[in-house]
C-alpha positions as a Markdown table, in Angstrom:
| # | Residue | x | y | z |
|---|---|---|---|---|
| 1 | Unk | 14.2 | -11.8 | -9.4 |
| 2 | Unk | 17.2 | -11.2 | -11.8 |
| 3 | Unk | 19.0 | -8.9 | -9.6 |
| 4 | Unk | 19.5 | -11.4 | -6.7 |
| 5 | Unk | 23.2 | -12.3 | -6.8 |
| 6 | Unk | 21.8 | -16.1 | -6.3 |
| 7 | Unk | 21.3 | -15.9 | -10.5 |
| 8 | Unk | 24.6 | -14.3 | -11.5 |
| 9 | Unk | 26.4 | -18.2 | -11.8 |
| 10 | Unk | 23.4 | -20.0 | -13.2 |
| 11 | Unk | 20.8 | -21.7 | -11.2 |
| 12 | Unk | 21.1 | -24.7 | -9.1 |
| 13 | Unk | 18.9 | -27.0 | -6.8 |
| 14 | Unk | 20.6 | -24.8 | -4.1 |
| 15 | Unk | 19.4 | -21.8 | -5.6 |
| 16 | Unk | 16.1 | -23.3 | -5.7 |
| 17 | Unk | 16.0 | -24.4 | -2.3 |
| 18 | Unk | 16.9 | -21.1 | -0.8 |
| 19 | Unk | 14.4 | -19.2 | -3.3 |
| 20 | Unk | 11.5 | -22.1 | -1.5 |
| 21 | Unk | 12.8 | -20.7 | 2.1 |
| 22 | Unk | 12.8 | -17.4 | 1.1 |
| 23 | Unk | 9.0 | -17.7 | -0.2 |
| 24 | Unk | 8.0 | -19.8 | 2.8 |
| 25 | Unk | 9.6 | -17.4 | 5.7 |
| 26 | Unk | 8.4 | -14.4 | 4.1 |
| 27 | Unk | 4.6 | -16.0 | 4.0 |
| 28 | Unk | 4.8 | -17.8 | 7.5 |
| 29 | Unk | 6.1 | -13.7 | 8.5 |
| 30 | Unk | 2.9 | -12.4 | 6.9 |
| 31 | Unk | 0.7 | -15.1 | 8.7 |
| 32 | Unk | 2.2 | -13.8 | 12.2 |
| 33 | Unk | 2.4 | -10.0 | 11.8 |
| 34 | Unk | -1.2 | -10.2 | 10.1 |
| 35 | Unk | -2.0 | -11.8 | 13.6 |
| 36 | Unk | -0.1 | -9.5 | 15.5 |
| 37 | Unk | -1.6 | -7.1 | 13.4 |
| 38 | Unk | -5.6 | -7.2 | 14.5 |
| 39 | Unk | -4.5 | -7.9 | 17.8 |
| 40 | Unk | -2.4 | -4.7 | 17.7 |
| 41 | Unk | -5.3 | -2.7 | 16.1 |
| 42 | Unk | -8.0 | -3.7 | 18.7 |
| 43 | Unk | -5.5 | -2.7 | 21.6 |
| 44 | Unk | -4.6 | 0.8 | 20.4 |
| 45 | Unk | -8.4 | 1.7 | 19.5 |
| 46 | Unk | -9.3 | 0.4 | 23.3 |
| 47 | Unk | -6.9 | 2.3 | 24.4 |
| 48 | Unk | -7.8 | 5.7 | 22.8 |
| 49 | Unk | -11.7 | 4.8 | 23.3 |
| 50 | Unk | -10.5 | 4.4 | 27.1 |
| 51 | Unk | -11.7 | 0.4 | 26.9 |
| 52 | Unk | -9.7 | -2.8 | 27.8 |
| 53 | Unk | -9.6 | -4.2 | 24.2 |
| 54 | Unk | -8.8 | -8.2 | 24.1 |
| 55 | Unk | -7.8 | -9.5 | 27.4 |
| 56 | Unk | -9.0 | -13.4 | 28.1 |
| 57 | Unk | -7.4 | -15.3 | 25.3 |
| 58 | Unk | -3.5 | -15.9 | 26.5 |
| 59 | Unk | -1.5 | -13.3 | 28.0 |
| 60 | Unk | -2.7 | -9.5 | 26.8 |
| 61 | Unk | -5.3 | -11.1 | 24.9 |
| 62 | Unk | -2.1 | -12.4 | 22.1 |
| 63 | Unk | -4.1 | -15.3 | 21.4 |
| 64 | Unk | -7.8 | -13.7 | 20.6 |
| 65 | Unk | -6.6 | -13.4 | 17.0 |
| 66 | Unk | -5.7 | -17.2 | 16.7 |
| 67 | Unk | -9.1 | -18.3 | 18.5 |
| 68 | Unk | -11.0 | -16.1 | 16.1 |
| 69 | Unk | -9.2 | -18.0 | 12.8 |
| 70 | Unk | -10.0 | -21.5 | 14.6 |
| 71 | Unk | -13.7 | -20.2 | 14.8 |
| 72 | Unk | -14.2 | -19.3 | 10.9 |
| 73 | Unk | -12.7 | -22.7 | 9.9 |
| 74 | Unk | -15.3 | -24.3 | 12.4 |
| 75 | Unk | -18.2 | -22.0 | 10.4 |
| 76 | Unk | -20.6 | -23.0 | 8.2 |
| 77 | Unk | -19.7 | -22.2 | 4.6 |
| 78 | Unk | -22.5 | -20.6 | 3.3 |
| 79 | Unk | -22.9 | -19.8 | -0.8 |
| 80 | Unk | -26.1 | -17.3 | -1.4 |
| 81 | Unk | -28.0 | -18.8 | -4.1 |
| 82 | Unk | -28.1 | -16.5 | -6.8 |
| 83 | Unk | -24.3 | -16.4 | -7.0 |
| 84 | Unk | -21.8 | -17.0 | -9.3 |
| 85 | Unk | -20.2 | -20.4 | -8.2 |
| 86 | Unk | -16.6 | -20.3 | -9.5 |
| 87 | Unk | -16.2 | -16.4 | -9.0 |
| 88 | Unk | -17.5 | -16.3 | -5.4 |
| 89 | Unk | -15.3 | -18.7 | -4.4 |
| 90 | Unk | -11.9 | -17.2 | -6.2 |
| 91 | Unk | -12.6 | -13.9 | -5.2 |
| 92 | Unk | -11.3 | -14.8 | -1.7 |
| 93 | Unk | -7.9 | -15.9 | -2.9 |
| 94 | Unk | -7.1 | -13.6 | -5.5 |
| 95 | Unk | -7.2 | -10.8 | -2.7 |
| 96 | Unk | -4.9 | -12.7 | -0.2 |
| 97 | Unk | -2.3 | -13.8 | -2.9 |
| 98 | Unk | -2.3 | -9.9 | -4.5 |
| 99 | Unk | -1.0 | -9.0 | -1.1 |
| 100 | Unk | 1.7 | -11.6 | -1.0 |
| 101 | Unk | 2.8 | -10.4 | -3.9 |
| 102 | Unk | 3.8 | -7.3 | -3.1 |
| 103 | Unk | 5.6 | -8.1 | 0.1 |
| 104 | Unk | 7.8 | -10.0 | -2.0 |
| 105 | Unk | 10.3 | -7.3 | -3.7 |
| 106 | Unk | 10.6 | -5.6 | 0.0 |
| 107 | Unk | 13.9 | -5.9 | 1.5 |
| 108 | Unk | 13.5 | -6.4 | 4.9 |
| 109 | Unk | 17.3 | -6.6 | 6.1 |
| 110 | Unk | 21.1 | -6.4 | 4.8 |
| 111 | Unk | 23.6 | -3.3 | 5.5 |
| 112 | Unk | 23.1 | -0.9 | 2.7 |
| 113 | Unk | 26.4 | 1.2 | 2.3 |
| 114 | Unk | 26.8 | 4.4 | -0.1 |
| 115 | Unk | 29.2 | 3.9 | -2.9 |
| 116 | Unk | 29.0 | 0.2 | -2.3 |
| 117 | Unk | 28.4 | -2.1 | -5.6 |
| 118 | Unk | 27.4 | -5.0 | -4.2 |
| 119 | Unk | 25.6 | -3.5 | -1.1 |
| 120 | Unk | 22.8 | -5.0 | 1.0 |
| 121 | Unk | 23.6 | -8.8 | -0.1 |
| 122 | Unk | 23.9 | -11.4 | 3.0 |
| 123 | Unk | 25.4 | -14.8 | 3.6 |
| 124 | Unk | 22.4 | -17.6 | 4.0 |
| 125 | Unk | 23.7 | -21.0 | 3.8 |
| 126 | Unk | 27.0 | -20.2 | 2.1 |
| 127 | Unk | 25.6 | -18.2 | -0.8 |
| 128 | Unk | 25.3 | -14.1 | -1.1 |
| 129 | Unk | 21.7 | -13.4 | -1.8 |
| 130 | Unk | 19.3 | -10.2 | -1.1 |
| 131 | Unk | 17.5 | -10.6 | 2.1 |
| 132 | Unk | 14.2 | -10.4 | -0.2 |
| 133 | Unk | 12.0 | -12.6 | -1.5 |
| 134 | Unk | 12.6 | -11.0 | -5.1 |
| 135 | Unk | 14.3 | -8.2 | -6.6 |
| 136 | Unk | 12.7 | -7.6 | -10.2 |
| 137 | Unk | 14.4 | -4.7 | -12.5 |
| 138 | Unk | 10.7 | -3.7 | -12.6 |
| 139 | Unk | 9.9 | -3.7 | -8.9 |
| 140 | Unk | 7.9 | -0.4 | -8.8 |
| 141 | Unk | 5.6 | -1.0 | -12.0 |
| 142 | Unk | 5.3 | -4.4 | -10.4 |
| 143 | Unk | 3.7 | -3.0 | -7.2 |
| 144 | Unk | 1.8 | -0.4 | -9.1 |
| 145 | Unk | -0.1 | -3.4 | -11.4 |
| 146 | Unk | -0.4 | -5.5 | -8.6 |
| 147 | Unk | -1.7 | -3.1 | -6.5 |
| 148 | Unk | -4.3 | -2.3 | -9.1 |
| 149 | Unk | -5.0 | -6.1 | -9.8 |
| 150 | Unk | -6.2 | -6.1 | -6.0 |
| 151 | Unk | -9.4 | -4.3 | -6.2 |
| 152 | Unk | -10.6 | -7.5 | -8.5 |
| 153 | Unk | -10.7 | -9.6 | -5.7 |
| 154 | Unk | -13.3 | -7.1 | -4.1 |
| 155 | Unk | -14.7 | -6.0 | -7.5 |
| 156 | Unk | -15.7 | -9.7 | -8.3 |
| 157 | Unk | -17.2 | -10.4 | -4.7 |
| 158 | Unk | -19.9 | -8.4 | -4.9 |
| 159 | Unk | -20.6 | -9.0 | -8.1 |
| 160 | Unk | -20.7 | -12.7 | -7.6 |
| 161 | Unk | -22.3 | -13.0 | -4.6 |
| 162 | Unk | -25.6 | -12.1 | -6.3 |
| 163 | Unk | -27.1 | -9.6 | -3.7 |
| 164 | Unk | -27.6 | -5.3 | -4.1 |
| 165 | Unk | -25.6 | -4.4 | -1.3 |
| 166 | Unk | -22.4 | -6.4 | -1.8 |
| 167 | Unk | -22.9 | -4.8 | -5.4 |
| 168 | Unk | -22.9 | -1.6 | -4.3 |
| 169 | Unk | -19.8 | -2.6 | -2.4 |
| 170 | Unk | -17.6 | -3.8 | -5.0 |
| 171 | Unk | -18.9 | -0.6 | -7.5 |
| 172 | Unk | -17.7 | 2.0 | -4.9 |
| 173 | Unk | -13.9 | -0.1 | -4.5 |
| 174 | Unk | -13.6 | 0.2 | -8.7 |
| 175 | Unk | -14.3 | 4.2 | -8.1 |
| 176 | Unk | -12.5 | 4.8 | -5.3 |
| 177 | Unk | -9.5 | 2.7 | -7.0 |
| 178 | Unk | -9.4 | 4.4 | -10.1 |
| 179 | Unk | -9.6 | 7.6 | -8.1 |
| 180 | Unk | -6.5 | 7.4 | -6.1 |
| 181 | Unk | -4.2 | 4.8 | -7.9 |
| 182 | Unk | -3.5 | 7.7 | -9.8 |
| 183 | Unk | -2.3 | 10.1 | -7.5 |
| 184 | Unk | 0.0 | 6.8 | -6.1 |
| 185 | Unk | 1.5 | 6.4 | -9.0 |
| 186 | Unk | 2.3 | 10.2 | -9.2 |
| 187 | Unk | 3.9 | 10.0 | -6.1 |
| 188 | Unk | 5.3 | 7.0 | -6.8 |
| 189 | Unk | 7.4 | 8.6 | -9.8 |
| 190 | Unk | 8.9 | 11.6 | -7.9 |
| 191 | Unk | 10.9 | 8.4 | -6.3 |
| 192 | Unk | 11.6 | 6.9 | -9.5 |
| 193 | Unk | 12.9 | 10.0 | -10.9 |
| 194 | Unk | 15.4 | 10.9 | -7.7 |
| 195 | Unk | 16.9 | 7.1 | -7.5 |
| 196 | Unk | 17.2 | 6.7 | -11.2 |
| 197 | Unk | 15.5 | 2.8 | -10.7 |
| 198 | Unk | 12.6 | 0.7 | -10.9 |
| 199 | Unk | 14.4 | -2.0 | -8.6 |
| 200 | Unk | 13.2 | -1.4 | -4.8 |
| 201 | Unk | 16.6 | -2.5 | -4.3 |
| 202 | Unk | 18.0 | -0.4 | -6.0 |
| 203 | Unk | 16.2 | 2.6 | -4.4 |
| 204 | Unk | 17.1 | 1.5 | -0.6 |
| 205 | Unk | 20.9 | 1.7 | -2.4 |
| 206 | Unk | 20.2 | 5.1 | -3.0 |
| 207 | Unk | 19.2 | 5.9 | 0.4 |
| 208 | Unk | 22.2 | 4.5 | 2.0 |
| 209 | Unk | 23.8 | 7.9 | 2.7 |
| 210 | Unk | 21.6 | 8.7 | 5.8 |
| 211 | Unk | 18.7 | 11.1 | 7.3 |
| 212 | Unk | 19.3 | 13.5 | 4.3 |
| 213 | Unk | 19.5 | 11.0 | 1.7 |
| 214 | Unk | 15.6 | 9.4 | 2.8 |
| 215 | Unk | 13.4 | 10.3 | 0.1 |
| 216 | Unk | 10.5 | 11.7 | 2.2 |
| 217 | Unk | 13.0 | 14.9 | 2.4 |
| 218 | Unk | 14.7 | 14.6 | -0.4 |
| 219 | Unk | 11.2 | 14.7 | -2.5 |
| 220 | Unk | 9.9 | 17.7 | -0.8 |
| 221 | Unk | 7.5 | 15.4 | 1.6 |
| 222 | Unk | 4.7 | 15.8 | -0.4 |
| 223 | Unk | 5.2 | 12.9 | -2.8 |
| 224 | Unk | 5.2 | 11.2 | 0.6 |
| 225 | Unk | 2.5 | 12.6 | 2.0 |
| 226 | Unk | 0.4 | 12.0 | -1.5 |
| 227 | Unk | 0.8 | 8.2 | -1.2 |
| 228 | Unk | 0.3 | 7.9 | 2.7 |
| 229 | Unk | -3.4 | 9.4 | 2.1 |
| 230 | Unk | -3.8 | 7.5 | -1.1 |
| 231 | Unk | -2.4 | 4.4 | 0.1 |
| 232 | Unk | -5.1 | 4.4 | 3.4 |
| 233 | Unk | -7.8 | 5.1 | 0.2 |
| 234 | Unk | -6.1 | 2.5 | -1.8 |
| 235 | Unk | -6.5 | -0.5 | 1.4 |
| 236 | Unk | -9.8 | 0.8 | 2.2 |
| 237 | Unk | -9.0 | 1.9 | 5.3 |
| 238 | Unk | -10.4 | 4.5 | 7.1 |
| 239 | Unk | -11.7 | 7.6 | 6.9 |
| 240 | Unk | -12.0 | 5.9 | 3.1 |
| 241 | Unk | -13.7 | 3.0 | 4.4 |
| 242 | Unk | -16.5 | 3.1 | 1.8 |
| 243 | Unk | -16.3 | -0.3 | 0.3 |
| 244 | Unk | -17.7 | -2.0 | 3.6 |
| 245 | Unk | -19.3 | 1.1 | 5.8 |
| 246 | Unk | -21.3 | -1.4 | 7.6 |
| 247 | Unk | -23.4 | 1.7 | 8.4 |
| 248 | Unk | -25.0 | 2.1 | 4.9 |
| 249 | Unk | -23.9 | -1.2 | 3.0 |
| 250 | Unk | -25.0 | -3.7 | 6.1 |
| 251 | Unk | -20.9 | -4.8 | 5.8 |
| 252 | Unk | -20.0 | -4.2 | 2.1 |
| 253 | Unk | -18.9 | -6.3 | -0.3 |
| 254 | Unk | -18.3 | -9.2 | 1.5 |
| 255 | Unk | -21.7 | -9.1 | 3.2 |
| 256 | Unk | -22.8 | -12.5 | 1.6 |
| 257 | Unk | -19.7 | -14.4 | 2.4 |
| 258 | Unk | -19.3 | -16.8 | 6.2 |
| 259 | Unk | -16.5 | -19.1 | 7.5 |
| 260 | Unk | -12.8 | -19.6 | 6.0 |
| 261 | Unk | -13.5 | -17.1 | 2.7 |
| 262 | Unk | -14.7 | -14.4 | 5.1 |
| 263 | Unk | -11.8 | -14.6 | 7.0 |
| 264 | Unk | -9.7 | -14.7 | 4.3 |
| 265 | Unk | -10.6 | -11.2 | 3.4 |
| 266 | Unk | -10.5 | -10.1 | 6.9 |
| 267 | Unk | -6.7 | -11.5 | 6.5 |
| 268 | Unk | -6.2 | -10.1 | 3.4 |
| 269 | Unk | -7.4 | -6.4 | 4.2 |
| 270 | Unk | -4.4 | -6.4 | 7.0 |
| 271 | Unk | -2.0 | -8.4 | 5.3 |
| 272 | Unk | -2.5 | -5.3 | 3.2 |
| 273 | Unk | -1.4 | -2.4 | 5.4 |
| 274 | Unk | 1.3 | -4.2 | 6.9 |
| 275 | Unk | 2.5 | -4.8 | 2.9 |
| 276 | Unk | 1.6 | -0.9 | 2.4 |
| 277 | Unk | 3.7 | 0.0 | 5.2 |
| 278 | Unk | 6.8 | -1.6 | 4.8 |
| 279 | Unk | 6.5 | -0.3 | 1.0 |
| 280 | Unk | 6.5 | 3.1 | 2.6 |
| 281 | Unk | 9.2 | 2.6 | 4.4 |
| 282 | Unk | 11.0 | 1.3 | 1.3 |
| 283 | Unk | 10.7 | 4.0 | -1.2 |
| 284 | Unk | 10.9 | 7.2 | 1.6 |
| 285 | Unk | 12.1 | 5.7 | 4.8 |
| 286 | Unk | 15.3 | 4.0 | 3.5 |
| 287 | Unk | 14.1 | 0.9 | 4.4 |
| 288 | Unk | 16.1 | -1.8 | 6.4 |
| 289 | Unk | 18.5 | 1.4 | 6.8 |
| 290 | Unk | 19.7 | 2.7 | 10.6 |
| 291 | Unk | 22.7 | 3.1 | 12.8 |
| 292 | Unk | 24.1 | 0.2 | 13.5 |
| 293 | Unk | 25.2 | 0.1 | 17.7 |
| 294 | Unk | 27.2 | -2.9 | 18.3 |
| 295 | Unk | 28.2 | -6.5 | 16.8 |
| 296 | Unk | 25.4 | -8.0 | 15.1 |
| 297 | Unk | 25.8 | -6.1 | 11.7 |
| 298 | Unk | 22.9 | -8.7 | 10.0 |
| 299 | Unk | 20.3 | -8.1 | 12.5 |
| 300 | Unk | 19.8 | -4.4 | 13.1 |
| 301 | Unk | 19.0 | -3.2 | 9.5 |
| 302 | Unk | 16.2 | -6.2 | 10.2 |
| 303 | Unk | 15.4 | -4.7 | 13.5 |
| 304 | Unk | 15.1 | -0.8 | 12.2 |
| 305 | Unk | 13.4 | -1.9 | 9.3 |
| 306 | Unk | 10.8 | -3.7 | 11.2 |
| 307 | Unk | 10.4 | -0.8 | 13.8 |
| 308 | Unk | 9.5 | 1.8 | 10.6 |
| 309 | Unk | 7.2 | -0.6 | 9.9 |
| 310 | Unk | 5.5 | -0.3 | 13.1 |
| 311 | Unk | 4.9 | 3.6 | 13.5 |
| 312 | Unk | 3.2 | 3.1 | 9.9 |
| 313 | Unk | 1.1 | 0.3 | 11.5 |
| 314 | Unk | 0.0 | 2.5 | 14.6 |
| 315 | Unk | -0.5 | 5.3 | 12.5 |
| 316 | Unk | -3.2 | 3.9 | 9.7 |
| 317 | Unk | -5.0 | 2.8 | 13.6 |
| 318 | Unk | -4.6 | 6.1 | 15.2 |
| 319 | Unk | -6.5 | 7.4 | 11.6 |
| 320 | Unk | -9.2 | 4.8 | 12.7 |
| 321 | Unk | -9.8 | 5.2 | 16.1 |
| 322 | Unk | -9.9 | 9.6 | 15.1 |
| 323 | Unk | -10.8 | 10.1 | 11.9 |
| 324 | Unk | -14.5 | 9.7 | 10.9 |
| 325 | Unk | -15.3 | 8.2 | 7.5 |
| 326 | Unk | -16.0 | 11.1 | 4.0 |
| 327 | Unk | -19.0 | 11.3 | 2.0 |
| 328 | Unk | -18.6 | 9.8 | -1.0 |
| 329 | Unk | -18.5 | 13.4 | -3.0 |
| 330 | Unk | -15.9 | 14.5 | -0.1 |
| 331 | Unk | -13.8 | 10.8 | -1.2 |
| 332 | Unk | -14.1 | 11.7 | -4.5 |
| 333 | Unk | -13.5 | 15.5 | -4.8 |
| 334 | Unk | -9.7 | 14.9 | -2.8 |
| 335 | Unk | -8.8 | 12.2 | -5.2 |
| 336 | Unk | -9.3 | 13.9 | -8.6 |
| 337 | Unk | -9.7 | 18.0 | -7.4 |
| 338 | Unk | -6.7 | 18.0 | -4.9 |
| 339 | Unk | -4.1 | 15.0 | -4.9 |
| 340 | Unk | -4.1 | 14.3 | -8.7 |
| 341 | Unk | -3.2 | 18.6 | -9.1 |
| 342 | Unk | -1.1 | 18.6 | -6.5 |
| 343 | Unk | 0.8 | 15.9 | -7.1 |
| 344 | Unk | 1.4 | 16.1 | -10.8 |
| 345 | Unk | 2.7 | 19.9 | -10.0 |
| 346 | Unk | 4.8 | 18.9 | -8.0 |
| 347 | Unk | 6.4 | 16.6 | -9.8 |
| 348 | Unk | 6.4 | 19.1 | -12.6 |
| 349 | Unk | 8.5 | 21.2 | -10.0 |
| 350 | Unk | 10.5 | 18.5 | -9.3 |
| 351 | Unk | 11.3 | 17.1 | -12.6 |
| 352 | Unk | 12.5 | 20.5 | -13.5 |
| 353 | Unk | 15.3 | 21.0 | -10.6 |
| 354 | Unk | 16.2 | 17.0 | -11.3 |
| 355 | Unk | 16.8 | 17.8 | -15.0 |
| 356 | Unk | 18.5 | 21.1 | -13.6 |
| 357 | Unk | 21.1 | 18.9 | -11.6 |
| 358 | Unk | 22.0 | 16.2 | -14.6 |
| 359 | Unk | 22.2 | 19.3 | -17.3 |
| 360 | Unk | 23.9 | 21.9 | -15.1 |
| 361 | Unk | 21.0 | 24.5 | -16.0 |
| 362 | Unk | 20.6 | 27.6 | -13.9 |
| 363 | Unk | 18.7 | 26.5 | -10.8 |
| 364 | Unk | 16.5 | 30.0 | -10.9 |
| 365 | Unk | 15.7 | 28.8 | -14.6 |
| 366 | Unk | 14.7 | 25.3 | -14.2 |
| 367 | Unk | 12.9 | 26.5 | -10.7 |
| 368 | Unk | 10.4 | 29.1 | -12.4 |
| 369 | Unk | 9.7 | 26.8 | -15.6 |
| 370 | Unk | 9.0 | 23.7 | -12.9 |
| 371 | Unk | 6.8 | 26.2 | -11.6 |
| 372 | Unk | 4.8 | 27.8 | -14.7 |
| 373 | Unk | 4.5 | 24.1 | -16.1 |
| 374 | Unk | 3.1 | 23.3 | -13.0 |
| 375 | Unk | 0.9 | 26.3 | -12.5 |
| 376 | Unk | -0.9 | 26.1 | -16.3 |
| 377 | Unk | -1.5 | 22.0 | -15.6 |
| 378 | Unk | -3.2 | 22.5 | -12.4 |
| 379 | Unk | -5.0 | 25.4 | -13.8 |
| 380 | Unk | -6.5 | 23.4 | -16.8 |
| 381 | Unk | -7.4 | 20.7 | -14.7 |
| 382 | Unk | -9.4 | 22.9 | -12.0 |
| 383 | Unk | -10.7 | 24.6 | -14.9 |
| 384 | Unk | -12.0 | 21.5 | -16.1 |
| 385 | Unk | -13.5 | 20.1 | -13.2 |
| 386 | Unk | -15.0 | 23.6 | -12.4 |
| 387 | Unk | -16.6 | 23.1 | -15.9 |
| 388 | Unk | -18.0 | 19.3 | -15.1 |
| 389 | Unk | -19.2 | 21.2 | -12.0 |
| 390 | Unk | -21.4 | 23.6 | -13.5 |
| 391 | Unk | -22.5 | 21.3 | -16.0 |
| 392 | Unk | -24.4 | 18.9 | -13.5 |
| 393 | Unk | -25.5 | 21.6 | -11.2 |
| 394 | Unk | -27.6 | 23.0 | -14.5 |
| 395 | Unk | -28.6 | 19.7 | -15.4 |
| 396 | Unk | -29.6 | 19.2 | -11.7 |
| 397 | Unk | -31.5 | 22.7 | -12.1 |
| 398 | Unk | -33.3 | 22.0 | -15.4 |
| 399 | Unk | -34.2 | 18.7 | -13.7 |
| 400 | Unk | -35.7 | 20.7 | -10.4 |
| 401 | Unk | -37.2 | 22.8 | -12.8 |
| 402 | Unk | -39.0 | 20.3 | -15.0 |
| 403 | Unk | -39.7 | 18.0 | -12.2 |
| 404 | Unk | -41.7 | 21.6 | -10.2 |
């Protein structure tokens, strides 16, 4: 929040009032595009399933969203007996408000220019301010602990709610998030280490230079590709859908749950890509950053920034209506035996020829140690979960054995 130029001067009931308007246009924003968002979902799946998709409710079927939400609150509000009153309830909320959160140090607008020291600020009511809700020197490890804190509100449900399957539910979202928040923040650091910040700010700034200067290329694209499959894990999304799988867990953890607290999970799971994809765009897409046509210098960072957006959203549905859902092993075994090697190689790699840049070393030089640092860590992990490996499948053979 410090780095908004609002603070430099002090704080004033204007400062205040603009923080309030900031908050309140950035949740009312989430509100809509969470409603654009389900609407937008069950089109494109019709689509590639060759059905109609939502079609009665107002023009293109806009308005099915909005007459499903007037339908929870209408619901009966049923609470399982063998639950845990104050948790079952809080669950709900602390999963929508984790979401929020982490919209908040986006910036969603303002011209970034290179070399610039005050770049990206605009004019709202007379006073030079990011076009963000906050901008935290900590932005990043912000997003990483919020992110994590997240998996409570789906941990706690099924535990709460008092029933096996919901359980079951909430035991496979710990697992899978441990798994992969990992591999995020791997990825997650290669950006840290090219824009020399923590400030998401700060990190558009450094991609103000153009095409070249996006971090998806400048990282090698496969920090970027890292977090794209471990952020889809990460919102339980699928193919990683194994939190709910309705198929084997009658609908997850959230089975036991009805009206307004159902639905705010059902608002909180998208609320959660479209937060996902704009962070995407921020750390390797430059964020509100584009050519700018004609006049009108405020609005089309706002505009490119909210088209980047939208490939991401059509391309975590085009992974839904193709991809079908991993085994648990399969879910499992890329997490820890592929992304977490890869990844921390790579960075290995790339924390070599970075250090090679700032100290003027011989690129051959910091190229091959990058590369045998990276080599010998992979190889001790792989040989240490070959070792786990073997480990169970004799255990699993002394069992068979026994057990004949």
């Amino acid at each position: 929040m410090f780095g908004d130029p609002i603070y430099r001067d002090g704080v004033d009931w204007g400062d205040v009032a603009l923080m309030g308007f900031k908050v309140l246009l950035a949740f009312v924003f989430l509100l809509v595009a969470t409603m654009f968002m389900v609407w937008f979902e069950r089109k494109v799946v019709g689509d590639m399933q060759n059905r109609i998709g939502p079609n009665v409710a107002g023009p293109w079927g806009l308005l099915q969203t909005f007459a499903d939400g007037v339908k929870f609150f209408f619901k009966e509000d049923l609470k399982p007996a063998n639950s845990d009153p104050l948790i079952f309830r809080l669950a709900p909320y602390l999963s929508a408000v984790t979401a929020f959160v982490a919209f908040a140090i986006v910036p969603v607008g303002g011209v970034f220019r290179e070399g610039e020291i005050d770049t990206g600020t605009v004019t709202l009511f007379g006073k030079e301010t990011y076009l963000q809700v906050a901008d935290p020197p900590i932005g990043i490890l912000l997003l990483l602990a919020v992110s994590s804190i997240a998996v409570y509100g789906v941990m706690l449900a099924g535990w709460a709610s008092g029933s096996k399957y919901p359980l079951l539910g909430s035991v496979r979202a710990s697992a899978q998030a441990i798994s992969y928040e990992a591999a995020l923040g791997l990825s997650v650091v290669a950006v840290v280490l090219l824009a020399g910040t923590l400030s998401t700010h700060g990190i558009v700034a450094e991609q103000a230079g153009g095409l070249r200067s996006w971090f998806w290329l400048a990282t090698g694209v496969v920090p970027f590709g890292v977090f794209l499959i471990a952020a889809t894990a990460e919102l339980n999304r699928p193919p990683f859908d194994l939190v709910e799988a309705e198929q084997e867990l009658v609908g997850g953890f959230h089975t036991e749950y009805s009206s307004i607290r159902f639905a705010l999970f059902f608002l909180a799971e998208f609320m959660n890509v479209i937060t996902m994809s704009a962070i995407m765009v921020t750390l390797f897409f430059g964020g509100p950053a584009g050519p700018i046509f004609f006049g009108l210098d405020w609005l089309w960072p706002t505009v490119w920034f909210f088209a980047k957006v939208l490939v991401f959203l059509f391309v975590f549905v085009w992974f839904r209506a193709t991809l079908p859902r991993l085994r648990y092993d399969q879910l499992m075994h890329l997490g820890w035996k592929v992304l977490i090697p890869m990844m921390l190689g790579w960075l290995l790699v790339f924390a070599a020829i970075r250090q090679h840049r700032l100290d003027n070393v011989d690129t051959a030089v910091a190229i091959v140690v990058g590369l045998v640092l990276a080599i010998g860590a992979t190889a001790l992990l792989m040989a240490a979960f070959s070792a786990g490996d073997r480990a169970y499948e004799r255990e699993n053979t002394i069992k068979d054995e026994v057990g004949g």
